[in-house]
N, C-alpha and C positions, 0 to 999 in steps of 0.2 A: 164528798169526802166521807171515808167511813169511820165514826167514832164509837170507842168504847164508852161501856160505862167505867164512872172513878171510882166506882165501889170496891175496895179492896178484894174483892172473891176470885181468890186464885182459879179455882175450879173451874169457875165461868169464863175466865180467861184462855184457860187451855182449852176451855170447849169450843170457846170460838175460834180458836186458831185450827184446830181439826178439820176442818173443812176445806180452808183454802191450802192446807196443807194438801189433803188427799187430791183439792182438783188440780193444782201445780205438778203432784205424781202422776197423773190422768194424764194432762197436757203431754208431757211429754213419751209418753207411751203412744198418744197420736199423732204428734211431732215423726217420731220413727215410722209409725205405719204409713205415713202420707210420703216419705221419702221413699219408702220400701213399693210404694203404688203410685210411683210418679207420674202423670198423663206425660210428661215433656219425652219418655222414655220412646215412648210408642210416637209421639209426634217427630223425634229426631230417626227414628227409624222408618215415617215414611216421608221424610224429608231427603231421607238420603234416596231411595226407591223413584221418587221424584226427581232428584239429580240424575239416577244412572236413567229413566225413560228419557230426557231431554238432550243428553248427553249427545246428540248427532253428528255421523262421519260427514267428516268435511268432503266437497265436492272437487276431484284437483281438475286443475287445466288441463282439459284435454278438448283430443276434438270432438266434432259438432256431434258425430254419431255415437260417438264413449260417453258425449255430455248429456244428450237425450237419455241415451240409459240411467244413467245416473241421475238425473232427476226425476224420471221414472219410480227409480227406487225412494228416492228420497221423499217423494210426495207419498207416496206409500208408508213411509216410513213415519214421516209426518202426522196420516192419519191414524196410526197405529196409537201414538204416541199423545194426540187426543182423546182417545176412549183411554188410556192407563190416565191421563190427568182428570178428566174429569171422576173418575173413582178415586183419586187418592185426593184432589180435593174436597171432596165430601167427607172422606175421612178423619182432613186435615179439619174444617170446621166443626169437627164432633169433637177431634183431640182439643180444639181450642176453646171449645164450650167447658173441656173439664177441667182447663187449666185455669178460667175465670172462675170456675167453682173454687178450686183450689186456693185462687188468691182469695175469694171470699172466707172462707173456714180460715186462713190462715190469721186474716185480719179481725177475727170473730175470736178466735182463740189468741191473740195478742193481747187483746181487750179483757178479754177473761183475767188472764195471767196478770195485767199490770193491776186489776180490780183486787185482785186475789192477795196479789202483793202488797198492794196498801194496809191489806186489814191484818197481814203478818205483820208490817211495821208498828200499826197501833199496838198491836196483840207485844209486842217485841217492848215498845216503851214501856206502855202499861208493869211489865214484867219489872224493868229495870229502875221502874219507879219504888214497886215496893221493896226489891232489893238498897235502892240507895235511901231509903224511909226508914229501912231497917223497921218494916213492918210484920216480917215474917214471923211468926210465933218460934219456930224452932230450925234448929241445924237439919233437920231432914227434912221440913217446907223450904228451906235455903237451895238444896239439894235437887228438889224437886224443881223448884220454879229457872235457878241452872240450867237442870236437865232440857226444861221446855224450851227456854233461849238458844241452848244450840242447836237444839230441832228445829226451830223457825229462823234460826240462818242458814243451814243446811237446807232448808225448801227455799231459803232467796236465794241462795246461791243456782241451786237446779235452775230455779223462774228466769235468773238472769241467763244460762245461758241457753234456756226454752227462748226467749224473746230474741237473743243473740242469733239461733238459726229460725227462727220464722223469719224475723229481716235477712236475713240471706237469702233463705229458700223465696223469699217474696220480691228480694231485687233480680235473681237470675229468672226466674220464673215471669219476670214482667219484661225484661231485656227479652226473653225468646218470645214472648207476645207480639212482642214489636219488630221481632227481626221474621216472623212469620207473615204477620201481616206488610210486610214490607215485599214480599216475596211475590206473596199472594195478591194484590193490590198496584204495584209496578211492574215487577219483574216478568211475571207472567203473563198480564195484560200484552207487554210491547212486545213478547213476542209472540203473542197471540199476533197482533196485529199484523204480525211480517211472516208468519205464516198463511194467515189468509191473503197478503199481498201477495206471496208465491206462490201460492193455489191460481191466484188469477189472472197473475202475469205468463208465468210458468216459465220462468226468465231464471237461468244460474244464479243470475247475482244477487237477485231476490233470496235466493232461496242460501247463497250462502253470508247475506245479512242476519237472513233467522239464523242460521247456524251460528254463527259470534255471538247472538245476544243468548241462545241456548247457553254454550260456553261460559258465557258471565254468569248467565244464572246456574248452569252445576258448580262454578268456581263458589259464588257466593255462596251458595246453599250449602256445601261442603265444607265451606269455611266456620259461618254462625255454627254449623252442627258441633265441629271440632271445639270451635271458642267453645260452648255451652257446655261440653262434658270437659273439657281443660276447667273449668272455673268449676263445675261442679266438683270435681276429683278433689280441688284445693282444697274446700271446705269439707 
C-alpha cells in the first residue's frame, strides 16, 4: 500500500501526484501503439492464407480412369500444400511468440496503472483532507489544491479506462491464443494424418476423408478469424 506523509505540505502533495500522473499519460499512448502493431493482425492474415492452401477440390464420382487422374492431381496437390504449411506454421509460431509477449506488456502495464492509481487516491484524500480541515492558509491555496483534485480525477478517470482496454485487448488476444493453438494442435494434426493415409493407400476415399477434414478446418479457421475482428471492431 502506498502512503503519504500526514504532513500538511501541499507542494509535496502535488509532487507526488506528478508522476503517476504522467505514467497513466504514458500508459495509454502505449495502450494505442500496441493496438495500432497488433501481432493478431498479421497472425489472422496467415490464418486465413492457411485456410485458402487447405481448402481442397473435392474428388467427384467418376470412373476408375477420371478417378486415377484425379487423385493424381490431388496428391500433387496435396504435397504442394505441405511445403505452404509448413512455412506458414513457422510463421504462425513466431506471430504466437509475439502475442505472448503482448499479453506479457499488457499485464505488466495493468499493474503499473492500478500502482499508479492507488498513489492518485492517497494523493486525492490527502488533498481533501486539508480542504475539509479547512487547513488551507488562503482562497488561492483553496484554488490551487481544487485545481490538483480535478487533475488527479481526470488521470483516474483516463487509468480507468487504460485498464478497461487492456482487459479487453487481453481477453480477445487470449481467446485467439486458444483458437490457434487449437488449430494448430487438432485440426491440423488429423488431417495430417489422413493425408499421410492417402499418400499410402492411394484410395479416393481416403483422400476424400482429408478433404472433409481440410473443409472443417478452412470452415473453422475462417470462422475464429471473422469472430476475432467482429469482437475487435465492437470495442
Amino acid at each position: 500500500m502506498y502512503e503519504l506523509t500526514k504532513e500538511k505540505d501541499i507542494s509535496g502533495i502535488i509532487a507526488a501526484a506528478d508522476r503517476p500522473r504522467i505514467r497513466i499519460a504514458e500508459a495509454a499512448d502505449i495502450i494505442f501503439f500496441i493496438s495500432q502493431c497488433d501481432p493478431a493482425a498479421k497472425i489472422c492474415s496467415n490464418l486465413e492464407m492457411l485456410a485458402l492452401a487447405i481448402n481442397m477440390q473435392y474428388i467427384p464420382d467418376v470412373d476408375a480412369v477420371k478417378k486415377y487422374v484425379y487423385i493424381s492431381k490431388m496428391l500433387d496437390y496435396m504435397n504442394e500444400t505441405e511445403r505452404k504449411l509448413a512455412i506458414l506454421s513457422r510463421e504462425l509460431g513466431t506471430a504466437l511468440t509475439e502475442l505472448y509477449k503482448k499479453q506479457e506488456l499488457l499485464r505488466t502495464l495493468l499493474e503499473e496503472i492500478e500502482e499508479n492509481t492507488e498513489k492518485l487516491n492517497s494523493c486525492e484524500n490527502s488533498l481533501n483532507a486539508i480542504l475539509d480541515e479547512k487547513s488551507a492558509d488562503s482562497e488561492t491555496e483553496r484554488l490551487i489544491i481544487m485545481r490538483q483534485i480535478q487533475d488527479i480525477k481526470i488521470s483516474e478517470v483516463i487509468a480507468s479506462r487504460n485498464c478497461q482496454q487492456i482487459n479487453q485487448q487481453t481477453e480477445k488476444t487470449a481467446e485467439l491464443i486458444s483458437a490457434v493453438k487449437s488449430v494448430d494442435t487438432v485440426l491440423l494434426p488429423l488431417w495430417r494424418s489422413q493425408i499421410a493415409q492417402a499418400h499410402s493407400s492411394l484410395n479416393a476415399d481416403d483422400i476424400r476423408r482429408a478433404y472433409e477434414t481440410a473443409h472443417l478446418t478452412f470452415e473453422k479457421v475462417c470462422e475464429l478469424v471473422k469472430g476475432y475482428r467482429h469482437n475487435t471492431a465492437d470495442h
